[in-house]
Biotite code that builds the C-alpha atoms (Angstrom):
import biotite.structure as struc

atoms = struc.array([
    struc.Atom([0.000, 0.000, 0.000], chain_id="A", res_id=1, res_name="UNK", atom_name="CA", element="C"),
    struc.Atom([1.320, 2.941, -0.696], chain_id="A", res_id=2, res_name="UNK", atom_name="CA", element="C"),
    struc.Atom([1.785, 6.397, 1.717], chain_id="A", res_id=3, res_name="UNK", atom_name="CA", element="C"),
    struc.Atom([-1.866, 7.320, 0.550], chain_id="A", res_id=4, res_name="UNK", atom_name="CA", element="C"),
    struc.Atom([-3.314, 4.064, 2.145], chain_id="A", res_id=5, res_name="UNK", atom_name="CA", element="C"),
    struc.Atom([-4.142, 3.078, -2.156], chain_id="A", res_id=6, res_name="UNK", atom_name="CA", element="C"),
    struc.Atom([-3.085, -0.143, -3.153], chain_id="A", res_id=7, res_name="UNK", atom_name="CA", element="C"),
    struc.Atom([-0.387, 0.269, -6.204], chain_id="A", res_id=8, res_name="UNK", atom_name="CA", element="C"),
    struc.Atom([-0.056, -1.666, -9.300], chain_id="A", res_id=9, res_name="UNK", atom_name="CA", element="C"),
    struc.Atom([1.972, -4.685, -9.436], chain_id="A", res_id=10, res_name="UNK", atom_name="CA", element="C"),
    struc.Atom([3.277, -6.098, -12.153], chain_id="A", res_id=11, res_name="UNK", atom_name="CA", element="C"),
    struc.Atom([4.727, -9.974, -13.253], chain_id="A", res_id=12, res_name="UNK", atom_name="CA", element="C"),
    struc.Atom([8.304, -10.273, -14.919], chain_id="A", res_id=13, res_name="UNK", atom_name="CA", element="C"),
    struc.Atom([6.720, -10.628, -18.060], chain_id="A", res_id=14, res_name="UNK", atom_name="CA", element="C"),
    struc.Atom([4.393, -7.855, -18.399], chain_id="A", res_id=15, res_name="UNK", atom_name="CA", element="C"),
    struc.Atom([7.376, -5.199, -17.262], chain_id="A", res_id=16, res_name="UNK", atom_name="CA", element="C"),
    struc.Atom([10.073, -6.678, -19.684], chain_id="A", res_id=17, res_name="UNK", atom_name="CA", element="C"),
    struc.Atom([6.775, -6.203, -22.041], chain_id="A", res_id=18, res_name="UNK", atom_name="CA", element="C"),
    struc.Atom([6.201, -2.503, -20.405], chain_id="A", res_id=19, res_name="UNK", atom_name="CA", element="C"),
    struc.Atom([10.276, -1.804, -20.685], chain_id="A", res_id=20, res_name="UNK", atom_name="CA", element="C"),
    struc.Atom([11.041, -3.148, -23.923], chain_id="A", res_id=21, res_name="UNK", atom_name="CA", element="C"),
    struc.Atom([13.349, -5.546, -22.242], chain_id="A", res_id=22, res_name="UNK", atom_name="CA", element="C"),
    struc.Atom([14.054, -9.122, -21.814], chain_id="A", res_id=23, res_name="UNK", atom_name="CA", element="C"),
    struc.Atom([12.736, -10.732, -19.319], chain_id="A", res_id=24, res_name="UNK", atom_name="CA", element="C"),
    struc.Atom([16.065, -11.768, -18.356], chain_id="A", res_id=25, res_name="UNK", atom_name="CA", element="C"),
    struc.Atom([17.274, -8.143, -17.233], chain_id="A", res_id=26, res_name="UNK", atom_name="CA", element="C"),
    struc.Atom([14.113, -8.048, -14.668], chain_id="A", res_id=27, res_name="UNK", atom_name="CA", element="C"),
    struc.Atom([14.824, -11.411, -13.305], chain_id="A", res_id=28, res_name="UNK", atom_name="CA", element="C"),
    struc.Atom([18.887, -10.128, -12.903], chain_id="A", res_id=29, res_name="UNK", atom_name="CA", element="C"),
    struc.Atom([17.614, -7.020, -11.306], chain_id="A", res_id=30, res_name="UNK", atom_name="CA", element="C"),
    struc.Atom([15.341, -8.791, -8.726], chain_id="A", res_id=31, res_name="UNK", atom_name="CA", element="C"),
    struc.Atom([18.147, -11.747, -8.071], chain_id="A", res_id=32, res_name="UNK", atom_name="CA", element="C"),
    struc.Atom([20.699, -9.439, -7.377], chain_id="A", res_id=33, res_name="UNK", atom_name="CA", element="C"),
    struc.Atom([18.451, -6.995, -4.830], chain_id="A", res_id=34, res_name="UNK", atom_name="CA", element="C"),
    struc.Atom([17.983, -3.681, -7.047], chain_id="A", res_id=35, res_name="UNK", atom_name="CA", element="C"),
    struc.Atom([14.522, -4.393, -7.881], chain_id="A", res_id=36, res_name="UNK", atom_name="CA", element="C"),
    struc.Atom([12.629, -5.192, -5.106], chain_id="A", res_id=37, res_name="UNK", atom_name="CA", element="C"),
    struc.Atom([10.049, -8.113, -5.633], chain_id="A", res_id=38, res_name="UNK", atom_name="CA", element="C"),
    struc.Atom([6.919, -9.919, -3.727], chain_id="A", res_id=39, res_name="UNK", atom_name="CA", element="C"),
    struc.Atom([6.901, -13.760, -4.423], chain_id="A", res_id=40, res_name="UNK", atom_name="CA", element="C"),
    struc.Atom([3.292, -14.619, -5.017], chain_id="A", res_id=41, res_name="UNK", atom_name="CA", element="C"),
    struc.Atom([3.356, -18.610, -5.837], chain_id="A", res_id=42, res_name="UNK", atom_name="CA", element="C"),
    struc.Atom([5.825, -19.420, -8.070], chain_id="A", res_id=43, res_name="UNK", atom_name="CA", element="C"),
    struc.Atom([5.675, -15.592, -9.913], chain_id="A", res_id=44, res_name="UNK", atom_name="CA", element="C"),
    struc.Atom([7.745, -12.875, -8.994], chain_id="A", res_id=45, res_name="UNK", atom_name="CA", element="C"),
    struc.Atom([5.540, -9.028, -8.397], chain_id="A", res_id=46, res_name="UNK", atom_name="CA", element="C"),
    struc.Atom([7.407, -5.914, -8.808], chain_id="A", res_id=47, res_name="UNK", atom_name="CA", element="C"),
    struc.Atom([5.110, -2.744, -7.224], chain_id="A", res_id=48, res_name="UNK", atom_name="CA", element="C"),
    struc.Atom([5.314, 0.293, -9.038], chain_id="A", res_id=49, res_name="UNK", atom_name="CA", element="C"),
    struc.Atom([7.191, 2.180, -6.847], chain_id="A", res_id=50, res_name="UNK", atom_name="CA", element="C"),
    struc.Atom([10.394, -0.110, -6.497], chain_id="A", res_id=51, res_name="UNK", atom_name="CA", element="C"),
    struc.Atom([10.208, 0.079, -10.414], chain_id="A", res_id=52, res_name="UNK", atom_name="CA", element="C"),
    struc.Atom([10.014, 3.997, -10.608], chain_id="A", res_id=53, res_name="UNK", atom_name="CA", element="C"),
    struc.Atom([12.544, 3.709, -7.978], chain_id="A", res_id=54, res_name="UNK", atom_name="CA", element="C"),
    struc.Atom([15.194, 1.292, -9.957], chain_id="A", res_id=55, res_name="UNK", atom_name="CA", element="C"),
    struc.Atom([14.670, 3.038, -13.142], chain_id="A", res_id=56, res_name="UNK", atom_name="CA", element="C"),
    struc.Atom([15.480, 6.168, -11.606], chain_id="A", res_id=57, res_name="UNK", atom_name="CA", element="C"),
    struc.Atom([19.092, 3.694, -10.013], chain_id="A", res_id=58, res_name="UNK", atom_name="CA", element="C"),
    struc.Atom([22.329, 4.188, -12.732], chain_id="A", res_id=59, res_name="UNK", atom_name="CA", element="C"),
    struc.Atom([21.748, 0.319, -12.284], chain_id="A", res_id=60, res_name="UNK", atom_name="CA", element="C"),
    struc.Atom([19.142, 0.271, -14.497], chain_id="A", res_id=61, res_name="UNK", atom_name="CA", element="C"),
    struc.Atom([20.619, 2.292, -16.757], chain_id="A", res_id=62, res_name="UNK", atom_name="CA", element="C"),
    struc.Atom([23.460, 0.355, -17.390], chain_id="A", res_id=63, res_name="UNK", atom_name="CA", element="C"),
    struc.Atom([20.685, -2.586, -17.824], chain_id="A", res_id=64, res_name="UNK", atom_name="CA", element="C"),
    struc.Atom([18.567, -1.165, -20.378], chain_id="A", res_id=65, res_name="UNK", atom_name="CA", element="C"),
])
């Protein structure tokens, strides 16, 4: 929940690689080496908005993309 007390999107591996225009590889790297910040849900991986905003914004993800 975000500081407004509204829920924020969450998105799978697949549908931000889709969102980013990258492989799904580079989100799974991200999130297995602790810049992106991820909820396990089952077997799937969610990535909240704000840690996204948040990496994109790291040089990290620069260097990714």
């Amino acid at each position: 929940m975000g500081p407004d007390g509204v829920i924020e999107p969450h998105y799978t591996g697949a549908a931000l690689a889709k969102l980013l225009a990258v492989n799904p590889e580079t989100i799974r790297r991200a999130a297995a080496s602790g810049k992106l910040p991820s909820v396990r849900v089952g077997r799937e991986r969610r990535y909240t908005e704000s840690a996204v905003r948040e990496w994109l914004g790291s040089p990290d993800a620069r260097r990714a993309a």
